[in-house]
KETORTI-566374 format. One record per residue (C-alpha): x, y, z; residue in one letter. Coordinates in steps of 0.1 Angstrom, whole numbers, plus 5000, padded with zeros to 4 digits. Example, Ala and Ser with C-alpha at 12.3 -4.5 7.8 and 13.67 -1.06 7.14 Angstrom:
BEGIN
512349555078A;513749895071S;
REM end
This chain:
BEGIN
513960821834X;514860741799X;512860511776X;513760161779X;514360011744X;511359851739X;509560141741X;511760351719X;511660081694X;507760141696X;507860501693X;510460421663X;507760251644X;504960461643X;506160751642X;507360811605X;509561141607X;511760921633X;514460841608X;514261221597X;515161331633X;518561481643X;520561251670X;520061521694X;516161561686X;516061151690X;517761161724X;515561451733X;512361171732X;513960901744X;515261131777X;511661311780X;509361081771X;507360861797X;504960561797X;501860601814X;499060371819X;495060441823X;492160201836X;489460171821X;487160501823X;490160721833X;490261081818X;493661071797X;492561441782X;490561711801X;489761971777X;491162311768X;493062361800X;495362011794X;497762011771X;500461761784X;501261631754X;501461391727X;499961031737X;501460791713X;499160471724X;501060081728X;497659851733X;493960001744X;491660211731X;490560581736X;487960771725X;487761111721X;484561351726X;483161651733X;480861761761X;477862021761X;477362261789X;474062031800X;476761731807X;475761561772X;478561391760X;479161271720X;482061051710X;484061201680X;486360921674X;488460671689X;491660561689X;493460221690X;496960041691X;499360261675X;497660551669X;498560901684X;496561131703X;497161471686X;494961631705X;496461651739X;498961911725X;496762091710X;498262411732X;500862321700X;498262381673X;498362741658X;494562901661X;493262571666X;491362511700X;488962231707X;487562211735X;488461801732X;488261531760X;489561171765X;488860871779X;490560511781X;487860271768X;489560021783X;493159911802X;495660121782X;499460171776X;500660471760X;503660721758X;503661031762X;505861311745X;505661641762X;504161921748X;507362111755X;509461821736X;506961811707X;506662171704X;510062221698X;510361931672X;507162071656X;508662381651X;512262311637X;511661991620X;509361971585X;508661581587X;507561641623X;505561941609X;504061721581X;503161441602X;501261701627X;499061861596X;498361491582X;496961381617X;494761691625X;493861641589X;492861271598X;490861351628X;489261621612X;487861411582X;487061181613X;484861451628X;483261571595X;481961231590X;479961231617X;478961581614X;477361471580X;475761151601X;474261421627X;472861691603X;471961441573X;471361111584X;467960981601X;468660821641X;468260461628X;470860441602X;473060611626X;472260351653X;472660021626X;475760241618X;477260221650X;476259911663X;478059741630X;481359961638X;481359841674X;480659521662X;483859511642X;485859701669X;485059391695X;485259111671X;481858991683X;477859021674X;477659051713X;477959381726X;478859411758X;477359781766X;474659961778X;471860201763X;473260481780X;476860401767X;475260401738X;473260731744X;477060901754X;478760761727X;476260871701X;475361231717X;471661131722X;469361071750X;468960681766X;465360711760X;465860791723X;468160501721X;466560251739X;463060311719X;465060271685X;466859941699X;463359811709X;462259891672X;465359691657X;464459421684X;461259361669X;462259351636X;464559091647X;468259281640X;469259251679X;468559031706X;468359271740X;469159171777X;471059371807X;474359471795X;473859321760X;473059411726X;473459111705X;473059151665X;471158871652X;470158971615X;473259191599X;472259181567X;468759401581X;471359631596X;473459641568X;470659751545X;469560011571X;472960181575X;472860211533X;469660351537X;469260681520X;
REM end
């Protein structure tokens, strides 16, 4: 079933090689593509062996993460209203494999491009081509980041880190999570984290109750996540 024009007016805005795309490569999405929706906590991405496609995401957010073989998981970015999930064709990718997994964060709307439809534009159009090698570029830069957090950075600033950047993803100094959300999101262990949030808790930078982290001092955790 073809795109309805709402959503192929969606896919024309964020996707910048549109305009640069033949009438028959244009049709090609329109006629292909398909909307999909995820719950909250639903795998859209299960590693190396899925490669549906590219997500292109209307209103939600995802996050993407890797998983060790003892079940440890660690969050290597995430993804938000307009923003396209490159690595769900990464069967697309020359000699790149990555052993990548995603999850809806919450209630989510995306499209989806097959990999077969995006394969083909990848490989006869340049702006297509372009657009590919800027995102991987993106998400890479995305995962060096918090390589350089992991190897170089002590667990505290990480935490005051993170709890400030999910702090400005809600909109709110009340964080509605868990220590072992936390523990996932961040690759550590619950016990790690919720001895470090005990530690901020008496210094007075969050407030902590079941479900809850609230920040109360962000200036404190703004001085720790600077801390060299």
């Amino acid at each position: 079933m073809p795109l309805n024009s709402h959503d192929t007016a969606f896919l024309q805005d964020i996707l910048p090689f549109w305009n640069k795309l033949t009438p028959p490569q244009r049709q090609l999405i329109q006629s292909g593509s398909a909307p999909h929706n995820f719950r909250a906590k639903d795998i859209i991405h299960s590693g190396p062996g899925d490669c549906a496609g590219l997500y292109c995401i209307k209103s939600g957010q995802v996050r993407s993460f890797i998983l060790s073989d003892t079940g440890r998981e660690i969050t290597l970015f995430r993804l938000f209203e307009r923003d396209v999930c490159i690595f769900s064709a990464s069967c697309v990718l020359k000699n790149i494999r990555f052993d990548i997994y995603s999850q809806a964060v919450e209630d989510s709307e995306t499209i989806l491009i097959p990999t077969a439809i995006y394969r083909d534009l990848n490989q006869n159009s340049l702006a297509v081509s372009d657009f590919t090698n800027q995102l991987i570029s993106s998400r890479l830069s995305d995962v060096m980041w918090l390589l350089e957090q992991i190897l170089f950075m002590s667990f505290d600033r990480r935490l005051a880190i993170y709890l400030l950047e999910q702090s400005s993803i809600d909109g709110s100094d009340r964080l509605k999570t868990t220590h072992e959300e936390i523990a996932r999101n961040m690759g550590s262990a619950r016990e790690v984290v919720t001895r470090m949030l005990r530690y901020f808790q008496s210094e007075g930078m969050v407030k902590l109750s079941r479900g809850e982290v609230e920040l109360t001092d962000r200036k404190k955790l703004e001085k720790m996540a600077k801390a060299k």
